[in-house]
C-alpha positions in Angstrom: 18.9 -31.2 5.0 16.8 -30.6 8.0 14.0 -32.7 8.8 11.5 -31.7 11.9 11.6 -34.7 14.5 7.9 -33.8 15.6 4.9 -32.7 13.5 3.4 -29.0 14.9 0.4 -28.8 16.0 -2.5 -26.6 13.5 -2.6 -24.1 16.4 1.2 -23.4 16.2 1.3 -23.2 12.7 -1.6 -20.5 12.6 0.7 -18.4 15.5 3.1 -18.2 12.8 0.7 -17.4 10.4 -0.9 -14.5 12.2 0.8 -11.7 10.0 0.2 -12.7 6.1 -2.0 -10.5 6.2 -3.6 -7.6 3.3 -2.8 -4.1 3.9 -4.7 -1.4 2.0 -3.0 1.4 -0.1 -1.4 4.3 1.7 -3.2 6.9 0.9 -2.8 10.2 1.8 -5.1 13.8 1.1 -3.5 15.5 -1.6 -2.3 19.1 -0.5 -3.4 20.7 -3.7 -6.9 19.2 -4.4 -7.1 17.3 -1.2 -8.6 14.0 -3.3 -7.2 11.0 -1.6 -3.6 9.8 -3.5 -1.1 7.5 -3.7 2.0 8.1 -1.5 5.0 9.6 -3.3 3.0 9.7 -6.5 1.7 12.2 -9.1 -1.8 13.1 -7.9 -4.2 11.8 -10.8 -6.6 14.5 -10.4 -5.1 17.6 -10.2 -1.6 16.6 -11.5 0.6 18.3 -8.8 3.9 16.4 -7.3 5.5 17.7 -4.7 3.5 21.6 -5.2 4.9 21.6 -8.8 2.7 21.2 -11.9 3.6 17.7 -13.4 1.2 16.7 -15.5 -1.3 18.5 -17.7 -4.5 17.1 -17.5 -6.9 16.6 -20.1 -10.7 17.4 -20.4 -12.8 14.7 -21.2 
């Protein structure tokens, strides 16, 4: 097995560090009710995927 010769300095192991990073959620405007949803998802407000009627929404 491997086994650095030399230790790395804290400043080269933040370099390699410098994309774990957090991303938010893609979201995108639905086209029907324009409320902000996830990508390649039913829209949980109006129910719509891909301009069809998916999912019947219930009133509360």
């Amino acid at each position: 097995m491997a086994v650095p010769k030399q230790r790395h300095s804290k400043a080269r192991g933040a370099k390699r560090r410098t994309h774990w990073k957090l991303h938010g959620p893609g979201l995108v405007a639905c086209p029907q009710c324009h409320k902000p949803k996830l990508q390649h998802r039913i829209c949980p407000s109006c129910g719509f995927y891909r301009g069809s009627k998916v999912l019947e929404q219930t009133a509360e």
